[in-house]
C-alpha positions as CSV (number, residue, x, y, z in Angstrom):
1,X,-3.1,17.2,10.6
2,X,-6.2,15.2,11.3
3,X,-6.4,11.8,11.8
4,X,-9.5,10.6,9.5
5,X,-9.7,6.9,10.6
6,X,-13.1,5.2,11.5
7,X,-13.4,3.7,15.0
8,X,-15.7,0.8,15.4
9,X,-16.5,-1.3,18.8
10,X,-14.5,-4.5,19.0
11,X,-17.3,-7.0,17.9
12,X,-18.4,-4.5,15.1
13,X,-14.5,-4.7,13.5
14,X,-14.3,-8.4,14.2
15,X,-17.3,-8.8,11.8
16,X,-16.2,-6.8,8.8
17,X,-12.9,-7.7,9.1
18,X,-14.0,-11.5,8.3
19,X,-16.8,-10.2,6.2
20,X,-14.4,-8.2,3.8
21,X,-11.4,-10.9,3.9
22,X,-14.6,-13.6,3.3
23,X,-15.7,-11.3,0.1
24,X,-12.0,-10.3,-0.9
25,X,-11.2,-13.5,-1.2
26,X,-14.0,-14.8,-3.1
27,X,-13.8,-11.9,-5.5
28,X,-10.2,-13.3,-6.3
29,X,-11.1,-16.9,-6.8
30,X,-13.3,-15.3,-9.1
31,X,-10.9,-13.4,-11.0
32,X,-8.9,-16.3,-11.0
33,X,-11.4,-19.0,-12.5
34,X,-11.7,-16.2,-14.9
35,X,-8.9,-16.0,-16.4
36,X,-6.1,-14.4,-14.2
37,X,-4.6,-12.4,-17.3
38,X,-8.3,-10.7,-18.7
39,X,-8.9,-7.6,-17.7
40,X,-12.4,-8.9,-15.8
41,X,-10.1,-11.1,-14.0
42,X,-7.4,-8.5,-13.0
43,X,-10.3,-6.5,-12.6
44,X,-12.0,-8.9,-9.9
45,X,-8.6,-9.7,-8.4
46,X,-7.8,-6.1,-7.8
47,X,-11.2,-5.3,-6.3
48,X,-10.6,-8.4,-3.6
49,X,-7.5,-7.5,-2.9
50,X,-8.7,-4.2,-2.1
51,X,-11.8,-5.4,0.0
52,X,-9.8,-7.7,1.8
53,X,-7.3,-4.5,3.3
54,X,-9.6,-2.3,4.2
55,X,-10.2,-3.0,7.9
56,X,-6.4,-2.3,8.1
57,X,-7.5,1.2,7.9
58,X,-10.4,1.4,10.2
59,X,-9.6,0.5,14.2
60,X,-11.2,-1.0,17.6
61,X,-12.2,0.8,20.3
62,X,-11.5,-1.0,23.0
């Protein structure tokens, strides 16, 4: 089986990592001063959450 992740350099993943939580996190304060229980804000709550994981998926090279 193949591993598909994506390897970055160390700097590189240290700035998306706190570009995508940044953004993630933003998106849910969103959703939240939305309205937490409309879709637009489960919408916008989902969509930080996922921006905010998905440096768990890509790794440094060291």
């Amino acid at each position: 089986m193949t591993d598909h992740r994506v390897t970055v350099a160390s700097r590189t993943y240290r700035l998306l990592d706190y570009a995508t939580k940044i953004v993630g996190l933003a998106l849910v304060a969103a959703g939240l001063e939305v309205g937490g229980a409309t879709t637009t804000g489960l919408l916008l709550g989902l969509g930080g959450t996922a921006l905010g994981l998905t440096t768990v998926f890509i790794e440094k090279r060291q």
